[in-house]
BAMILO-340338 format. One line per field, with one value per residue: residue number from 1; x, y, z of N, C-alpha, C in turn; residue in three letters; chain. Coordinates in nm, 3 decimals, decimal comma, always signed. Each point is the difference from the previous one (the first is absolute). Layout:
seq	NUM/...
n_u	X/...
n_v	Y/...
n_w	Z/...
ca_u	X/...
ca_v	Y/...
ca_w	Z/...
c_u	X/...
c_v	Y/...
c_w	Z/...
type	ALA/...
mol	A/...
This chain:
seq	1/2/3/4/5/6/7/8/9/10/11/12/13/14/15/16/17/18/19/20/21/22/23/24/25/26/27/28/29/30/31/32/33/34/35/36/37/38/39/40/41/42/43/44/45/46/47/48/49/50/51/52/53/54/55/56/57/58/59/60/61/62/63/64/65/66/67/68/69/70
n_u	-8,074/-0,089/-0,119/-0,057/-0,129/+0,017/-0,094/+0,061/-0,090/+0,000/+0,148/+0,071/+0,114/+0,108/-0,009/-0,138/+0,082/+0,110/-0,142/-0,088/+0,109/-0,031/-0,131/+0,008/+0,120/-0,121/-0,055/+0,036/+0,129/-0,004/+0,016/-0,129/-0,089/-0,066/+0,046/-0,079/-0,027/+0,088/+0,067/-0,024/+0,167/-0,088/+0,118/-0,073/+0,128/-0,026/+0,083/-0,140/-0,083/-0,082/-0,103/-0,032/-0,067/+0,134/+0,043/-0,080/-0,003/+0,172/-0,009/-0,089/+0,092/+0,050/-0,070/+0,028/-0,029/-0,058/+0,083/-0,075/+0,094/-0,104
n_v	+4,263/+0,019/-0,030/-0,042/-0,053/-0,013/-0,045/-0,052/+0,029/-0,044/-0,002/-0,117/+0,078/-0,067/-0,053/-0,020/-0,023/-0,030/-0,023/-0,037/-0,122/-0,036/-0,023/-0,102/-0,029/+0,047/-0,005/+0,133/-0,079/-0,086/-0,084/-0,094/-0,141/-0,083/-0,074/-0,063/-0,051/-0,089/+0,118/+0,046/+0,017/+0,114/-0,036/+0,128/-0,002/+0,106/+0,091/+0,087/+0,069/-0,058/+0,089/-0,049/+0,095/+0,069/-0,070/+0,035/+0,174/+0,037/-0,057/+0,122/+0,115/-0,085/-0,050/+0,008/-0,092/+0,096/-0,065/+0,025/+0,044/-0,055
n_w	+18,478/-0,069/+0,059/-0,147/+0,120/-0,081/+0,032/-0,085/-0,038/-0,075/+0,130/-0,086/-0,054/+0,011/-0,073/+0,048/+0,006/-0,164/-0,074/+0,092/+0,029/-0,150/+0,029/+0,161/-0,050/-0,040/+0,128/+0,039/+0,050/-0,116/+0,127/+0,024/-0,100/+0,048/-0,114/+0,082/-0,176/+0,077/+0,065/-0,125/+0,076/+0,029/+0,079/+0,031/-0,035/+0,142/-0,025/-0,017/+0,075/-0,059/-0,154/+0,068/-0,060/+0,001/+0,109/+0,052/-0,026/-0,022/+0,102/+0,057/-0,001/+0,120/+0,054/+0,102/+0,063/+0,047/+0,093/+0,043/+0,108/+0,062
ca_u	-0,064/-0,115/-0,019/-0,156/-0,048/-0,165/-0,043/-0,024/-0,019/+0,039/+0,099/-0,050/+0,096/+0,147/-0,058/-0,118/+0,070/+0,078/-0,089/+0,004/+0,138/+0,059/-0,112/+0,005/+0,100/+0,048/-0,081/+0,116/+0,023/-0,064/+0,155/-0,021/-0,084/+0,015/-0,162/+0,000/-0,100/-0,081/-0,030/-0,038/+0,019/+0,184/+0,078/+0,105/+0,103/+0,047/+0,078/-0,030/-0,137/-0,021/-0,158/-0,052/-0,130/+0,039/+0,056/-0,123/-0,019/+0,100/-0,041/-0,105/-0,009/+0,040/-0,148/+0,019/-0,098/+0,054/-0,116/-0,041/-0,046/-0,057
ca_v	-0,078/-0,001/-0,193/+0,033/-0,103/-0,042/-0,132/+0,016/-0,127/-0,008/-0,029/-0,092/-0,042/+0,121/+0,090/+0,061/+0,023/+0,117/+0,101/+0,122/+0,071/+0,099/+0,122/+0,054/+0,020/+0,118/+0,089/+0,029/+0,053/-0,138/-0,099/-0,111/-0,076/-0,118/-0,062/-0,122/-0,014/-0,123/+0,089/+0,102/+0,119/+0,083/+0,056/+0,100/+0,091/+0,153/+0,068/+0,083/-0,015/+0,000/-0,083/-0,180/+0,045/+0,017/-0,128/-0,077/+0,000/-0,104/-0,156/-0,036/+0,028/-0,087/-0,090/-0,081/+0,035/+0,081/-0,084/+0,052/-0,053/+0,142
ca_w	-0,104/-0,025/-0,055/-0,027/-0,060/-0,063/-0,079/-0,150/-0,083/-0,149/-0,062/+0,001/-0,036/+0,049/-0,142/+0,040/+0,157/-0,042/-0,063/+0,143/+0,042/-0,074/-0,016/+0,102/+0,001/-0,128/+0,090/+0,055/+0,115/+0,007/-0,035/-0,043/-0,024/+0,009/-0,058/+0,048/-0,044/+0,063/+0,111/-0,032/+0,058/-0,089/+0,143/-0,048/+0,125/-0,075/+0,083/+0,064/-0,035/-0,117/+0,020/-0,039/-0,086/-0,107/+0,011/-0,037/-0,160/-0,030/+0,025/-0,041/-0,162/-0,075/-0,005/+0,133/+0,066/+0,150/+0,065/+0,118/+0,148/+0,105
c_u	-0,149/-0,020/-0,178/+0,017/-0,130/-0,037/-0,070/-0,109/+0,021/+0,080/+0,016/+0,154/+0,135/-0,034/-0,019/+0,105/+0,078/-0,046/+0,014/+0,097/+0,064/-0,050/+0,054/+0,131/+0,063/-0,095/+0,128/-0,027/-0,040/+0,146/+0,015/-0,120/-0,019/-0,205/-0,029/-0,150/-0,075/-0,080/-0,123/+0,043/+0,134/+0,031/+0,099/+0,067/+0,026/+0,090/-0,058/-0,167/-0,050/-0,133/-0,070/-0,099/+0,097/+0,054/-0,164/-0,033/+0,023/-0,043/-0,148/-0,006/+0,143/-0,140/+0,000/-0,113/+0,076/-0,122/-0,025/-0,019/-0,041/+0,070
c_v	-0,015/-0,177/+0,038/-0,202/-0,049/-0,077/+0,024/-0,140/-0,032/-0,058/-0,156/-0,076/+0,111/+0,114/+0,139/+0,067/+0,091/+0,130/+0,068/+0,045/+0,121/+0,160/+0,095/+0,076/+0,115/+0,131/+0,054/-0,002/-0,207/-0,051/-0,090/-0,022/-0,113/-0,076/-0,119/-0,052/-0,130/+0,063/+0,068/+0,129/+0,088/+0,102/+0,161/+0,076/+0,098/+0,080/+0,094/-0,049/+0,000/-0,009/-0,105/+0,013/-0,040/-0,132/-0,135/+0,022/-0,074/-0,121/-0,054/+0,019/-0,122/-0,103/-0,052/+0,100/+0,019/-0,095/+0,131/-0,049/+0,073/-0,034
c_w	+0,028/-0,087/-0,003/-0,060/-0,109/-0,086/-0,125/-0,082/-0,149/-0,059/-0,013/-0,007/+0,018/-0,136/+0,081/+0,163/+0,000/-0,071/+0,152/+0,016/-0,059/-0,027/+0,117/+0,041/-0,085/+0,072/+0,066/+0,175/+0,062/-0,006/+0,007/+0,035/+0,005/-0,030/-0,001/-0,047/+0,115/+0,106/-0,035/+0,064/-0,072/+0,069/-0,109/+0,112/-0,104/+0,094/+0,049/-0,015/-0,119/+0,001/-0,040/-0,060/-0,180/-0,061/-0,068/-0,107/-0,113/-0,024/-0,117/-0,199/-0,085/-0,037/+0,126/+0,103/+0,216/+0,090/+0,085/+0,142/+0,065/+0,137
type	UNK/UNK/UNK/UNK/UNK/UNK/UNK/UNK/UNK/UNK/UNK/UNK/UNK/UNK/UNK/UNK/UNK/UNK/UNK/UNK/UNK/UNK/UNK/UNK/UNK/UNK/UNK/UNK/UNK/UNK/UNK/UNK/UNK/UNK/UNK/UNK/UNK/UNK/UNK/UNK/UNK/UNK/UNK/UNK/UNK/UNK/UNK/UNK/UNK/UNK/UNK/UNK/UNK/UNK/UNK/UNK/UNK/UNK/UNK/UNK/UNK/UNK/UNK/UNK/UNK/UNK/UNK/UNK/UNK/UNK
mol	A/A/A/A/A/A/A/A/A/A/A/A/A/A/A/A/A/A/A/A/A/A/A/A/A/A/A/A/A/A/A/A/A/A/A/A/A/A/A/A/A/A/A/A/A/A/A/A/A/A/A/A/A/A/A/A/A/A/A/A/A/A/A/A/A/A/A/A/A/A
């Protein structure tokens, strides 16, 4: 299992938690999601490697913004 953490901003409400969930979960090879608008964090498990470029996309072309950590 593959686990990608990242901090999202935008989201404000479960609304806004299941929009990710649901976006994220339709990426193949994704088996679960978890969106924690208080966190601002959205925990994705995947069964094999997956790219977290495509995963941000996603995110970002829902309106949510990719925190960046250096």
């Amino acid at each position: 299992m593959k686990k990608i953490d990242l901090k999202v901003n935008g989201m404000v409400c479960s609304g806004c938690e299941n929009r990710v969930k649901n976006a994220l979960m339709n990426i193949e090879g994704v088996t679960k999601v978890n969106a924690n608008h208080k966190k601002c964090l959205v925990t994705i498990t995947a069964k094999d490697e997956i790219d977290k470029n495509n995963i941000e996309k996603v995110i970002e072309n829902l309106g949510y913004e990719i925190i960046k950590e250096d």
